[in-house]
MOPAC internal coordinates of N, CA, C and O (Angstrom, degrees):
PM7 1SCF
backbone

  N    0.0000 0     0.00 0     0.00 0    0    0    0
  C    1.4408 1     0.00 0     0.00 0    1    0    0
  C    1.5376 1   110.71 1     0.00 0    2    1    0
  O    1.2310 1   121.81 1   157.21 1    3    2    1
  N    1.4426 1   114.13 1   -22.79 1    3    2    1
  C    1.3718 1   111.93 1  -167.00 1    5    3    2
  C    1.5558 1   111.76 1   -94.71 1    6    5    3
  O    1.2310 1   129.15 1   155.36 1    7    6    5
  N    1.2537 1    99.97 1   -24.64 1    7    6    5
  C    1.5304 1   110.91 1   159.48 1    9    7    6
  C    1.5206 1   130.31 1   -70.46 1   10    9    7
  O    1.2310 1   115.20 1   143.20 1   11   10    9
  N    1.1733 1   126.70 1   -36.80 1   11   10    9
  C    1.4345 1   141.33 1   165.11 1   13   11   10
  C    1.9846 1    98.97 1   -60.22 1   14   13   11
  O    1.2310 1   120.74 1   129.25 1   15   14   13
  N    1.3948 1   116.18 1   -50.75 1   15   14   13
  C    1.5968 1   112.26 1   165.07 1   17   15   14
  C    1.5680 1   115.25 1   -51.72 1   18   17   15
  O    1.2310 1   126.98 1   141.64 1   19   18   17
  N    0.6830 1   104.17 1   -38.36 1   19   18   17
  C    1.5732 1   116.42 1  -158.11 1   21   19   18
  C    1.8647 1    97.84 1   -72.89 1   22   21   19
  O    1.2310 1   126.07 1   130.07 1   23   22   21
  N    1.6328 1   105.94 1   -49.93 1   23   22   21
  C    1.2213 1   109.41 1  -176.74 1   25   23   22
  C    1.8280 1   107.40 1   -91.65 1   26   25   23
  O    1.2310 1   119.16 1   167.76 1   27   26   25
  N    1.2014 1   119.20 1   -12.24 1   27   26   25
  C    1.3602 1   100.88 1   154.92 1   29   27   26
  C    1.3540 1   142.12 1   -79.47 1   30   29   27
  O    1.2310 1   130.83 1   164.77 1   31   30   29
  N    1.5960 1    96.71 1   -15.23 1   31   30   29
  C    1.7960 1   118.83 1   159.75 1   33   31   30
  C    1.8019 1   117.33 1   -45.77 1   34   33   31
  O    1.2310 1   139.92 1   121.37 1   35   34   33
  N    1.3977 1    78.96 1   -58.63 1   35   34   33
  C    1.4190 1   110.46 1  -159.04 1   37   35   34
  C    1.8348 1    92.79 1   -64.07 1   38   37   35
  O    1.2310 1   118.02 1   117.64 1   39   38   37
  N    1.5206 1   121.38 1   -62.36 1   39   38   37
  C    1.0894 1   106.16 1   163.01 1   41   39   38
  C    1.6066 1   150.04 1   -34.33 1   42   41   39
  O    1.2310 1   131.05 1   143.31 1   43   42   41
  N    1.3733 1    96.27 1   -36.69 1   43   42   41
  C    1.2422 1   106.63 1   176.35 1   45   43   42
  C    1.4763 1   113.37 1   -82.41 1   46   45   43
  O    1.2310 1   117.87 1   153.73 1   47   46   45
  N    1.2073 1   121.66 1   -26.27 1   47   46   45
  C    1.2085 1   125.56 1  -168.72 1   49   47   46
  C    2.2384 1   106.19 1   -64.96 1   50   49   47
  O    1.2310 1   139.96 1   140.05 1   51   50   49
  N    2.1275 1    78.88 1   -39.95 1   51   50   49
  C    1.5671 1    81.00 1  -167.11 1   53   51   50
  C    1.7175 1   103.72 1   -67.63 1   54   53   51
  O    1.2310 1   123.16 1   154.26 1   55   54   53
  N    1.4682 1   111.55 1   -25.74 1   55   54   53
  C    1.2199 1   111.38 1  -169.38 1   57   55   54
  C    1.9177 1   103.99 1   -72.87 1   58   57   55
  O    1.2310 1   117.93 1   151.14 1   59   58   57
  N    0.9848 1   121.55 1   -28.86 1   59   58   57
  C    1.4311 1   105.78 1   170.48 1   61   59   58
  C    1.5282 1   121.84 1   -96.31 1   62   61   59
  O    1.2310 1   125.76 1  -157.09 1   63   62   61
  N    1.0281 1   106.54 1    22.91 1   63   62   61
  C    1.3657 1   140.05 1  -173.90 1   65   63   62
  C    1.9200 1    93.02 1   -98.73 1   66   65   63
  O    1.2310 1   118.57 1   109.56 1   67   66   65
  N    1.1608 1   120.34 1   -70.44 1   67   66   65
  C    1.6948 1   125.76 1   162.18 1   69   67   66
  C    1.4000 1   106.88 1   -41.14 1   70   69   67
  O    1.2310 1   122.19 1   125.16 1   71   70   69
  N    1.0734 1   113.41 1   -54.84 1   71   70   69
  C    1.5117 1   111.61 1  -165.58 1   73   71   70
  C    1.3548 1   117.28 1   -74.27 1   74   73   71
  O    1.2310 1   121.77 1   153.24 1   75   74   73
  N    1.0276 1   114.22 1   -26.76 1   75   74   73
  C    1.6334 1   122.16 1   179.28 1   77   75   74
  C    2.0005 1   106.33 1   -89.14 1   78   77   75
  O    1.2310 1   116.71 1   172.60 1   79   78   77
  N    1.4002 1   123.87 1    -7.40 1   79   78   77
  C    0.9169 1   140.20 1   171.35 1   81   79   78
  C    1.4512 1   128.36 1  -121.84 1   82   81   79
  O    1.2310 1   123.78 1  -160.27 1   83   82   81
  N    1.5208 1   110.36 1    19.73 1   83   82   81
  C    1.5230 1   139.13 1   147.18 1   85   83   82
  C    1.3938 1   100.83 1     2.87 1   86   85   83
  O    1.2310 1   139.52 1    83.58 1   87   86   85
  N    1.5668 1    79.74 1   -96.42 1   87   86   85
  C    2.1779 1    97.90 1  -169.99 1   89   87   86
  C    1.4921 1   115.47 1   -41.55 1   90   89   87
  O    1.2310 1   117.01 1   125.60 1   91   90   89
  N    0.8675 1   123.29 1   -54.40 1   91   90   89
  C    1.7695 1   126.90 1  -168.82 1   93   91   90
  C    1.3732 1   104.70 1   -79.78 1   94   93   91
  O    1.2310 1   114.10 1   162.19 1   95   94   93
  N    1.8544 1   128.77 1   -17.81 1   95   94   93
  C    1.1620 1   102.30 1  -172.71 1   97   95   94
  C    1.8450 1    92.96 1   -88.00 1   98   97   95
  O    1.2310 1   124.99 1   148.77 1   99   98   97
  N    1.1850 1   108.02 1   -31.23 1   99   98   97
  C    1.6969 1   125.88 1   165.55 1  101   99   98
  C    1.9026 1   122.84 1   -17.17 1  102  101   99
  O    1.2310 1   146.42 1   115.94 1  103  102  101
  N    1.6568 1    66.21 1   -64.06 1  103  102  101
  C    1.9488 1    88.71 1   172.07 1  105  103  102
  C    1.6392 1   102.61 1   -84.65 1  106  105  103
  O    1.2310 1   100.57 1   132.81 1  107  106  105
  N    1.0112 1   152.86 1   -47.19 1  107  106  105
  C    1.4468 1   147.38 1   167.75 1  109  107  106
  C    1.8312 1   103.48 1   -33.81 1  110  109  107
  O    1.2310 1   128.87 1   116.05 1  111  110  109
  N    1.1560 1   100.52 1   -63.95 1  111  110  109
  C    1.6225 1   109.55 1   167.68 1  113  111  110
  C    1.7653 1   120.03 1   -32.79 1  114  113  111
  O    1.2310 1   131.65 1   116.83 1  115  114  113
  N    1.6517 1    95.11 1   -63.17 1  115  114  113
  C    1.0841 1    88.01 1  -164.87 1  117  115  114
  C    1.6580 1   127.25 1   -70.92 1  118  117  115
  O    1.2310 1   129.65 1   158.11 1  119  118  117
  N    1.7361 1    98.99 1   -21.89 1  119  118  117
  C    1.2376 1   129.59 1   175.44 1  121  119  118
  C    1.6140 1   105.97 1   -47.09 1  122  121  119
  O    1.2310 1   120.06 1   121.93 1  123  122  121
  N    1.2019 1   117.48 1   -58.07 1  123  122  121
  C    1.7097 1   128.26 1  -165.90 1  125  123  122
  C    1.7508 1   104.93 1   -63.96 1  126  125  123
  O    1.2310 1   131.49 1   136.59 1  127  126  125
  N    1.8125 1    95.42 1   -43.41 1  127  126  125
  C    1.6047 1   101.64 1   171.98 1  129  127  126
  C    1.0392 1   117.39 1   -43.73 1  130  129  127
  O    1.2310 1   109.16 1   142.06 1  131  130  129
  N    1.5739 1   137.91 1   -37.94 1  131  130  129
  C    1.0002 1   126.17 1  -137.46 1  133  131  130
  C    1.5038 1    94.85 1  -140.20 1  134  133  131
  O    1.2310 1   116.13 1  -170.40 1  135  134  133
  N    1.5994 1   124.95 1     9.60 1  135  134  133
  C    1.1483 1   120.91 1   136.86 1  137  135  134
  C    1.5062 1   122.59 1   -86.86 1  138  137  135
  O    1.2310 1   115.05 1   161.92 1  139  138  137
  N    0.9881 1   127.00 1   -18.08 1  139  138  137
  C    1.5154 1   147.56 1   167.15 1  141  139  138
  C    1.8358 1   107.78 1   -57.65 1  142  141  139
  O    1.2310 1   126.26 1   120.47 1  143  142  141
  N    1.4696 1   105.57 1   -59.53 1  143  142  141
  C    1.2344 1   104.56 1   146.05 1  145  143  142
  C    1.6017 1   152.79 1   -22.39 1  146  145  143
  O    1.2310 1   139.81 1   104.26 1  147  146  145
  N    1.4874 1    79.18 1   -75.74 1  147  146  145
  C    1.8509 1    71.26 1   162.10 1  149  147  146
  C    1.7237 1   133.81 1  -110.88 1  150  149  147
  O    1.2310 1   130.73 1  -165.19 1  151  150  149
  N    1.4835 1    96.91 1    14.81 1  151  150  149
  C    1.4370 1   117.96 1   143.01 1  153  151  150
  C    1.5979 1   108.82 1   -43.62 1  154  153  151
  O    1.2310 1   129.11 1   113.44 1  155  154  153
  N    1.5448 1   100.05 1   -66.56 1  155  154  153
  C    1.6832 1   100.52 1  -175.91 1  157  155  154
  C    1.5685 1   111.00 1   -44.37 1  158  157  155
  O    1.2310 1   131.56 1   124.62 1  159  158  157
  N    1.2673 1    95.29 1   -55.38 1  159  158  157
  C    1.7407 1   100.07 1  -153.77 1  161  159  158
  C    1.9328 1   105.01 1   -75.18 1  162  161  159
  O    1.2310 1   131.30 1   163.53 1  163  162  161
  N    1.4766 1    95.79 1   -16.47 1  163  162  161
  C    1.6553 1    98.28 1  -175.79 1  165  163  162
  C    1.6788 1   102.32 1  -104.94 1  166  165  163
  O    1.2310 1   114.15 1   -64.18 1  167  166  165
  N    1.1958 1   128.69 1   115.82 1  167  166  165
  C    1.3723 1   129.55 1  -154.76 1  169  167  166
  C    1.5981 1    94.30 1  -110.19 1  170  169  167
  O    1.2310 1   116.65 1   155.08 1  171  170  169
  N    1.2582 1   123.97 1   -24.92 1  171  170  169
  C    1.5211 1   137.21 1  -175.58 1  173  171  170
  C    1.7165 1   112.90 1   -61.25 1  174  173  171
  O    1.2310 1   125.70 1   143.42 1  175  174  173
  N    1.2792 1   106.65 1   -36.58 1  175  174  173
  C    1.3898 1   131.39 1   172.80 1  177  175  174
  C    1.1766 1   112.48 1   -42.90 1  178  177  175
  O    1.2310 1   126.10 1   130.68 1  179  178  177
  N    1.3879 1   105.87 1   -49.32 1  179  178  177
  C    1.7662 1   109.17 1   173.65 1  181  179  178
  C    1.2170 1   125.02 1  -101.30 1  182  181  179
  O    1.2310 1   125.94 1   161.86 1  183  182  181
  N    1.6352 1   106.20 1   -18.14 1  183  182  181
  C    1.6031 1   109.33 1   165.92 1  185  183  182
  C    1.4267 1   114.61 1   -74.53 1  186  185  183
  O    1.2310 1   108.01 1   138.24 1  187  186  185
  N    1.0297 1   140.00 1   -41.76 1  187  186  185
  C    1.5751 1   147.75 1  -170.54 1  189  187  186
  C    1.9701 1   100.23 1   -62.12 1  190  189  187
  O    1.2310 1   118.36 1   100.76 1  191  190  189
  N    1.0291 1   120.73 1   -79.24 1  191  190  189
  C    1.4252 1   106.81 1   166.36 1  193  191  190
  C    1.3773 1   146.94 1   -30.46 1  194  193  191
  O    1.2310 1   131.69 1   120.70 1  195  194  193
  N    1.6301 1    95.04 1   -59.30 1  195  194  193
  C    1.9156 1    87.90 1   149.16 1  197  195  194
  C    0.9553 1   123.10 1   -81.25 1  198  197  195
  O    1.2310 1   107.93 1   172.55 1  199  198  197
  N    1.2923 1   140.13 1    -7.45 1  199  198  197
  C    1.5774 1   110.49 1   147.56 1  201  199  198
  C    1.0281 1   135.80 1   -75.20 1  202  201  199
  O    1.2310 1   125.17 1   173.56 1  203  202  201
  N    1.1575 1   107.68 1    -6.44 1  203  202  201
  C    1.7116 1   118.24 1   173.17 1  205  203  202
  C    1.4352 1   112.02 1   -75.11 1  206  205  203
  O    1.2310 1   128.10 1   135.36 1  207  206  205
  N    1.2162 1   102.01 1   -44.64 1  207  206  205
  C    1.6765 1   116.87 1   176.65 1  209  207  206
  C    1.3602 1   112.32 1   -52.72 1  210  209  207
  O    1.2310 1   120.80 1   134.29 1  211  210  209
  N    1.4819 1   116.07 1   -45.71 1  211  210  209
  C    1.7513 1   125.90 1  -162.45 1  213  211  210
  C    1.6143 1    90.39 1   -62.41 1  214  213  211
  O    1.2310 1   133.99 1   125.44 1  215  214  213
  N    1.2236 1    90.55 1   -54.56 1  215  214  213
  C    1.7648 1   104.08 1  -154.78 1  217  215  214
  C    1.3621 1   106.44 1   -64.93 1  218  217  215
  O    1.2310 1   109.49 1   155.77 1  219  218  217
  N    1.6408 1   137.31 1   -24.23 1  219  218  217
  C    1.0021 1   144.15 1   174.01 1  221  219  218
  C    1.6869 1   107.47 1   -63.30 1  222  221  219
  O    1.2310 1   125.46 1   128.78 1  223  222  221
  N    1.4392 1   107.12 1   -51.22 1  223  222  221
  C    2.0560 1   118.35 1   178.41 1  225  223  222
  C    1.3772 1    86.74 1   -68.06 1  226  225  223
  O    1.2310 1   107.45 1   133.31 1  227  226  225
  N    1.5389 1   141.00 1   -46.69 1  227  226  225
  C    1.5829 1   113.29 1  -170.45 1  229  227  226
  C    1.2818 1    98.88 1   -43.36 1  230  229  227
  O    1.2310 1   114.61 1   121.84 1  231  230  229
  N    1.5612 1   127.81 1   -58.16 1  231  230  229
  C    1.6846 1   139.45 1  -124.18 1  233  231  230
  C    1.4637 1    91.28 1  -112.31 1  234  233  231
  O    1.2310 1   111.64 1  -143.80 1  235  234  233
  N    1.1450 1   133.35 1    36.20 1  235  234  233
  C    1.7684 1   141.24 1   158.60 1  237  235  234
  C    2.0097 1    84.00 1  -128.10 1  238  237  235
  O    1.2310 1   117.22 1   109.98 1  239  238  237
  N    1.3101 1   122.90 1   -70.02 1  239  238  237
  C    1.2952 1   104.77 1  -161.06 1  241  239  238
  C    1.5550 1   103.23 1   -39.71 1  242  241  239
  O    1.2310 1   126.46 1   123.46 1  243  242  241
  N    1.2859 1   105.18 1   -56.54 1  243  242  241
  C    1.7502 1   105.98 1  -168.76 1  245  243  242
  C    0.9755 1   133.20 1   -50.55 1  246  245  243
  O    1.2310 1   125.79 1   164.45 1  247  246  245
  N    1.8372 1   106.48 1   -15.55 1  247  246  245
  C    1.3437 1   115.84 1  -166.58 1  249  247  246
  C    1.7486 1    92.32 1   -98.79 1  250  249  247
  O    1.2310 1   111.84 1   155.79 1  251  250  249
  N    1.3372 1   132.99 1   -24.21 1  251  250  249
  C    1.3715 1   130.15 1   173.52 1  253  251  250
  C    1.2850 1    98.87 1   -69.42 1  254  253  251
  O    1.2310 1   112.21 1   113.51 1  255  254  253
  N    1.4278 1   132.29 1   -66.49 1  255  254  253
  C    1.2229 1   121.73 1  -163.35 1  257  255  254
  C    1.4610 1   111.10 1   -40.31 1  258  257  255
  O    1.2310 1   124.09 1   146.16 1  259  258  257
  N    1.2472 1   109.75 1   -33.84 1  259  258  257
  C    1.6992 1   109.25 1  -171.45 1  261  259  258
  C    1.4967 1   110.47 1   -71.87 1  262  261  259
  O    1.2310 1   136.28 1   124.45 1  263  262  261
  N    1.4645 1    86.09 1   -55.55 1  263  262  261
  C    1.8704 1    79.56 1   167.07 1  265  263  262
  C    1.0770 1   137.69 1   -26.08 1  266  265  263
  O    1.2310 1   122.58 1   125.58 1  267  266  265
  N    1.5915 1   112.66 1   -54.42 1  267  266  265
  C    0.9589 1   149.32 1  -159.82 1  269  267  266
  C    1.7741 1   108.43 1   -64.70 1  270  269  267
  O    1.2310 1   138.40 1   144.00 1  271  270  269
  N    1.6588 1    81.95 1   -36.00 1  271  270  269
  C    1.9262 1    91.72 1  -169.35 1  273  271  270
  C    1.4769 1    81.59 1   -86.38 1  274  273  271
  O    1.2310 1    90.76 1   102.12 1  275  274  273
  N    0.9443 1   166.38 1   -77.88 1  275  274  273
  C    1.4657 1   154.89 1   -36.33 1  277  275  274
  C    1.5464 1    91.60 1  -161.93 1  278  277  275
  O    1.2310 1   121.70 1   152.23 1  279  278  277
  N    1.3984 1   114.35 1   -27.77 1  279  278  277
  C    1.7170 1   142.42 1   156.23 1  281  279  278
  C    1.6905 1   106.36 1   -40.68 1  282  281  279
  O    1.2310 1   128.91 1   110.59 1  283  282  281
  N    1.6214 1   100.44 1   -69.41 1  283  282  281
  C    1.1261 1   119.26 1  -136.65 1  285  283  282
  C    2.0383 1    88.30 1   -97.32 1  286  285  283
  O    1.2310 1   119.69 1  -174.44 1  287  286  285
  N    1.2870 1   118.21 1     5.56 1  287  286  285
  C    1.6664 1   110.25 1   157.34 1  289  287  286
  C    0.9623 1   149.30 1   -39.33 1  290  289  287
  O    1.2310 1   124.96 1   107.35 1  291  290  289
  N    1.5017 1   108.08 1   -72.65 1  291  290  289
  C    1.3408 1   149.06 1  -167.72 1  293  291  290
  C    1.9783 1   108.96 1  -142.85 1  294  293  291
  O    1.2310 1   127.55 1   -35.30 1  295  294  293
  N    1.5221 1   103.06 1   144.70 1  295  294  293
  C    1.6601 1   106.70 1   158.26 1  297  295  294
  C    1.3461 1   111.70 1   -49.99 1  298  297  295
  O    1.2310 1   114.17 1   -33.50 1  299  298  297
  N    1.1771 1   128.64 1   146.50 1  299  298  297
  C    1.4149 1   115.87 1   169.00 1  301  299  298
  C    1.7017 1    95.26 1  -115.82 1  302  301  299
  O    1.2310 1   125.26 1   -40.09 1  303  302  301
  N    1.4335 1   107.50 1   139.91 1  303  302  301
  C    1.2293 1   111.16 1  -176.45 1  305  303  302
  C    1.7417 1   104.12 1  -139.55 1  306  305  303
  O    1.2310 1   114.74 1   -22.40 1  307  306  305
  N    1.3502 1   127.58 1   157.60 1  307  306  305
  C    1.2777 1   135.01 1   165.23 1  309  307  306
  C    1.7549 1   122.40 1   -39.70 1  310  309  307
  O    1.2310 1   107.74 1   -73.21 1  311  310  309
  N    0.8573 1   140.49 1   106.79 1  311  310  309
  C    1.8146 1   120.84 1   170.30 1  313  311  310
  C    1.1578 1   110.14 1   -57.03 1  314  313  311
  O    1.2310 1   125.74 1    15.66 1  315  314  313
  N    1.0406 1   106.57 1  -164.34 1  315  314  313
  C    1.4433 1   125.69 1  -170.17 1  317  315  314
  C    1.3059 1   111.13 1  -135.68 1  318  317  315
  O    1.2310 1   126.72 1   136.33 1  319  318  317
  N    1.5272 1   104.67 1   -43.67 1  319  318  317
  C    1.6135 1   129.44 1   166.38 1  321  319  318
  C    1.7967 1   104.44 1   -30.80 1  322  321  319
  O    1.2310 1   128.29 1   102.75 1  323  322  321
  N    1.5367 1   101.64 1   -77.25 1  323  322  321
  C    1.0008 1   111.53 1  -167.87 1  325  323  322
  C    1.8269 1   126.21 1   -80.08 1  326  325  323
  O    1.2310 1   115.26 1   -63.12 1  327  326  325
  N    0.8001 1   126.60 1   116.88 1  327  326  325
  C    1.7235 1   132.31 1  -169.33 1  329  327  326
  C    1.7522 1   101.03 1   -64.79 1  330  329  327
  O    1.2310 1   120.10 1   180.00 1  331  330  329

């Protein structure tokens, strides 16, 4: 019983907690709308990133593979030359 109090407190509290924070959750709302918006109408938004992304994993694979060759040359050993 004391738990069901406890969480109907707690409920109510959050619920006038919304209500007393109307306006800003209002404008939070409307804000997302209207990035959602021109999300739709701007299609580049989502193309420009993943392609940036793809092209970034091309240009790490390529850069291992090279390694990889550039590995597989010569022993690589410490100089002596250099400290």
């Amino acid at each position: 019983m004391a738990l069901m109090i406890v969480a109907g407190l707690l409920t109510f509290l959050f619920a006038c907690a919304v209500i007393c924070g109307r306006k800003s959750l209002q404008t939070a709302i409307d804000v997302i709308d209207a990035s959602a918006d021109y999300i739709a109408h701007n299609k580049r938004v989502i193309l420009v990133p993943n392609l940036h992304f793809l092209l970034n994993i091309i240009v790490v694979i390529v850069w291992l593979f090279g390694f990889a060759a550039v590995m597989s040359l010569n022993e690589i050993k410490a100089s002596s030359v250099i400290p």
